[in-house]
C-alpha positions in Angstrom: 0.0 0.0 0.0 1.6 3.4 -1.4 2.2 6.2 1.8 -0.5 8.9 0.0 -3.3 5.7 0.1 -2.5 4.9 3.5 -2.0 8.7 4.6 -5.8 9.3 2.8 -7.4 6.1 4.5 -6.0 7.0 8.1 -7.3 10.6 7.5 -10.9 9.0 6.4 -10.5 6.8 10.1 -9.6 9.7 12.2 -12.6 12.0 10.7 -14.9 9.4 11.0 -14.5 6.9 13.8 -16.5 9.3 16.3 -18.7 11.2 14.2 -22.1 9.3 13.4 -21.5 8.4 10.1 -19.5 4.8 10.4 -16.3 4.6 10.1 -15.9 1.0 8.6 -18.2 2.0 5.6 -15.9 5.0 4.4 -12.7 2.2 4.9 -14.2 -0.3 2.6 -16.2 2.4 0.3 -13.3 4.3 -0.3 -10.6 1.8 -1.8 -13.4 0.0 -3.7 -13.9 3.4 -5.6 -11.0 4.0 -6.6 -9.7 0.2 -7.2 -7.1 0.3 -4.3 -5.5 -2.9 -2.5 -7.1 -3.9 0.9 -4.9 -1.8 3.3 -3.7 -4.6 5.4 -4.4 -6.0 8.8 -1.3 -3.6 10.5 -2.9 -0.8 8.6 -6.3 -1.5 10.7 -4.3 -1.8 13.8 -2.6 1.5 13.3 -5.2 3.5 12.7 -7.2 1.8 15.6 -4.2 2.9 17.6 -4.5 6.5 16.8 -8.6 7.0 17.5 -8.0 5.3 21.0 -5.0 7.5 21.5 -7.5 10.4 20.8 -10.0 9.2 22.9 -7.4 8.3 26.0 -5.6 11.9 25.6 -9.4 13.8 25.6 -11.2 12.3 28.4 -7.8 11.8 30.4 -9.4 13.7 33.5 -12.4 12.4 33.0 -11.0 8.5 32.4 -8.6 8.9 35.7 -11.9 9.8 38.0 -13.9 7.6 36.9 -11.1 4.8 37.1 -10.6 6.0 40.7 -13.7 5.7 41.8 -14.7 2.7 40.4 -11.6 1.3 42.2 -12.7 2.7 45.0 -15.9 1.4 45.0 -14.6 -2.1 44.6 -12.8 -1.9 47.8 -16.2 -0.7 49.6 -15.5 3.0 49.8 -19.4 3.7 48.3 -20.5 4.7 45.4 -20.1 8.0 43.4 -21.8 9.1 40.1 -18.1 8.7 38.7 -17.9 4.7 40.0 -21.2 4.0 38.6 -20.6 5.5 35.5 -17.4 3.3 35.5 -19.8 0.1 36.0 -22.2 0.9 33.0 -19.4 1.5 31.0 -18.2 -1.7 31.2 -21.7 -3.4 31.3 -22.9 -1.7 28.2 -19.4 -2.9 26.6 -20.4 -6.4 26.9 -23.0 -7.1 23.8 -20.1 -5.5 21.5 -17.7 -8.3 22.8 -20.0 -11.0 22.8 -21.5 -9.8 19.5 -17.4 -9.4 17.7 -16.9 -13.0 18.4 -20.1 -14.9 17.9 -20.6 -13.0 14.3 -17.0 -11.8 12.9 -16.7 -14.9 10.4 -20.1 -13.5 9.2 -19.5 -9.9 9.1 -16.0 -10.5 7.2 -17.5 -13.1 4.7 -21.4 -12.3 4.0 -22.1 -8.4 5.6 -19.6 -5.9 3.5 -21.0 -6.1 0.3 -21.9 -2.4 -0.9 -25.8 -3.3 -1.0 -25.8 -3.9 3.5 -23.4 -0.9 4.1 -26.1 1.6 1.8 -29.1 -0.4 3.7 -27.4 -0.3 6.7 -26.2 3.7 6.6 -29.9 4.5 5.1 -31.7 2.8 7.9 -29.7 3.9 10.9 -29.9 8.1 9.9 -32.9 7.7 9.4 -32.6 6.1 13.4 -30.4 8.7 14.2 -33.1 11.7 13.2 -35.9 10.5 14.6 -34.3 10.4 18.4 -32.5 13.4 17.9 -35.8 15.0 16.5 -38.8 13.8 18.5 -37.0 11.5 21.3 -34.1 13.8 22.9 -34.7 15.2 26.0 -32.4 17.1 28.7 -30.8 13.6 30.7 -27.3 13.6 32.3 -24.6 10.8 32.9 -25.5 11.6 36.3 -29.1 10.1 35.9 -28.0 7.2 34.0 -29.4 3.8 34.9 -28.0 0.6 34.5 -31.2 -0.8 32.3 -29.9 2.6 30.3 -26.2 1.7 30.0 -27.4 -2.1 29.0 -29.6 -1.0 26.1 -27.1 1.7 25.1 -24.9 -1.7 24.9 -27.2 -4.0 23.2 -27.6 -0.9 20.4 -23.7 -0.8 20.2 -23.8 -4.1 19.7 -25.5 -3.6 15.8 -22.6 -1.8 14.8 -20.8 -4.9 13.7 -22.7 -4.5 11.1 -20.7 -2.2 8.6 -22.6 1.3 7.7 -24.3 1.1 11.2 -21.5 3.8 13.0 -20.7 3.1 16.0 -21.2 6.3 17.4 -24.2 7.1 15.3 -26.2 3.8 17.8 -24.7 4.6 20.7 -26.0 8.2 20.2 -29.1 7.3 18.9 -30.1 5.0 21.4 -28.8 7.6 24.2 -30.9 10.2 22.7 -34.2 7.9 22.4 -33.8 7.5 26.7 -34.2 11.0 27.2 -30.6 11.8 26.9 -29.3 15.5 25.4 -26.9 15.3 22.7 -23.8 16.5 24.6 -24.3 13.9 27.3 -25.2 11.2 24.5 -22.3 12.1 22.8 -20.0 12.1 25.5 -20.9 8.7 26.5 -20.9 7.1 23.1 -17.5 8.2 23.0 -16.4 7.0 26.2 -18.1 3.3 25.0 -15.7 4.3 21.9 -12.3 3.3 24.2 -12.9 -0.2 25.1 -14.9 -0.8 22.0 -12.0 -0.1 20.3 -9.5 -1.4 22.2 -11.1 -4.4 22.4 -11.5 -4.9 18.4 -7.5 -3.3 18.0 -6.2 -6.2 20.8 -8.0 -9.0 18.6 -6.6 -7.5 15.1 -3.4 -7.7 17.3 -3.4 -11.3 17.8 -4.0 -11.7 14.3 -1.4 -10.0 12.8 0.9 -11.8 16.0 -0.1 -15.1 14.4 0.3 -14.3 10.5 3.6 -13.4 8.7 2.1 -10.2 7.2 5.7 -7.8 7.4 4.9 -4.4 8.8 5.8 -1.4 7.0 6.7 0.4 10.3 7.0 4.3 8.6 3.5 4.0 7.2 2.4 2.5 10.7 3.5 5.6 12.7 1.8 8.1 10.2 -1.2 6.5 9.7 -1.4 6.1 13.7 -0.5 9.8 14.2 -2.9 10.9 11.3 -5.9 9.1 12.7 -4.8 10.4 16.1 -4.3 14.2 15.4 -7.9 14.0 13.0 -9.4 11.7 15.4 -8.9 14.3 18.2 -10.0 17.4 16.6 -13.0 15.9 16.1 -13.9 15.0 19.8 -13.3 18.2 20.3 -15.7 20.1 17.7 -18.3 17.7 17.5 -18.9 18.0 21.6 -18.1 21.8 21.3 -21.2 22.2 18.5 -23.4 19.5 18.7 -26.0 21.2 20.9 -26.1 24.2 18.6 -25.5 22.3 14.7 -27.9 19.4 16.0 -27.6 16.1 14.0 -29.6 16.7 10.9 -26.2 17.5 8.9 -25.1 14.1 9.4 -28.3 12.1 8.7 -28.7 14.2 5.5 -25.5 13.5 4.8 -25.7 10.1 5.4 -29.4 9.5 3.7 -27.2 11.2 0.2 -24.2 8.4 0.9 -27.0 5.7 1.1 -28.4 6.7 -2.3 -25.1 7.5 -3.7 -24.0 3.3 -2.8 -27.4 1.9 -3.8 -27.9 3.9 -7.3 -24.3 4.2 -8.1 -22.1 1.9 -7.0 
């Protein structure tokens, strides 16, 4: 894979990982359109490397209280908003894990043909604009049930399914329990860190396994593109979702959908 393919794709990764408009369907769109090789299993784990370096840097303070207090409350110092928020954090991670490895030999053989990703990206803005429109209301993390974190989970759990976005179920099933769209972001991006550290270790293991050779230069800058973009990102999209709402990306989304099922 040439540097300016693997530069473009990690770019593509970075911007799209955490906004609500799947990541995975712009990485296999993309080098179908214009007839480039499969960028690799390292290439995957690089770029996987930069969006949970984003993620870890952005929510640092954030990360270190709630890991506190979710330690804490192990050792029976009581609870805190911050140690429950921990615990449905890693109970709403569950159905993505169990979900990866009962259905990955299906997703990689029978789900990422070009006719599921524009069903799949259609169907799910269509998700997305409907809670955002009639379902969103003015919830905080801080009133956040379990039941909530576990559905919030379950909806995460879809997103094996390429053109779903990650983010983009998260959010909308946040937003559908009441949920603003700061606080549904915030969380959805939060999920975003083991999610992804979760589907970078098994890539990992992979490439441990195989006898793929790494190309180690185009493995530090496509990490610290998707990193950098990745980052930025976070950043904007919490700073101006309350105000910019999520109708740009459902209608840009619903013109993707028709743009894979008409054209491609």
């Amino acid at each position: 894979m040439e540097l300016l393919q693997s530069s473009v794709l990690a770019f593509i990764q970075g911007a799209t990982e955490f906004l609500p408009i799947s990541s995975s369907a712009h990485l296999i769109l993309f080098p179908t359109l214009f007839g480039w090789h499969d960028q690799g299993l390292a290439f995957d784990i690089a770029v996987h490397v930069g969006t949970l370096f984003a993620s870890l840097v952005y929510f640092r303070v954030q990360i270190s209280e709630i890991a506190g207090a979710w330690f804490m409350s192990l050792l029976g110092r009581g609870t805190t908003a911050e140690s429950n928020l921990g615990w449905f954090i890693i109970v709403a991670s569950v159905p993505v894990a169990v979900s990866g490895a009962l259905a990955y030999d299906l997703v990689e053989n029978e789900l990422r043909s070009v006719t599921v990703i524009g069903l799949a990206t259609l169907l799910f803005a269509l998700l997305l604009w409907y809670a955002d429109h009639f379902r969103r209301g003015q919830r905080t993390l801080r009133e956040l049930r379990l039941t909530d974190a576990l559905l919030i989970g379950l909806g995460q759990a879809l997103a094996i399914i390429p053109g779903t976005s990650r983010s983009g179920i998260t959010m909308t099933v946040a937003l559908m329990l009441g949920l603003n769209r700061k606080e549904a972001a915030r969380f959805a991006f939060l999920l975003a860190i083991p999610a992804i550290a979760m589907a970078g270790g098994w890539q990992a293991l992979q490439l441990i396994v195989s006898d793929v050779e790494i190309n180690w230069l185009q493995f530090t800058i496509a990490t610290a593109i998707s990193a950098v973009v990745a980052y930025l990102c976070i950043h904007y999209f919490l700073a101006f979702i309350e105000k910019i709402g999520m109708l740009p990306f459902v209608i840009y989304r619903v013109l993707l959908a028709f743009f894979i099922l008409i054209i491609l």
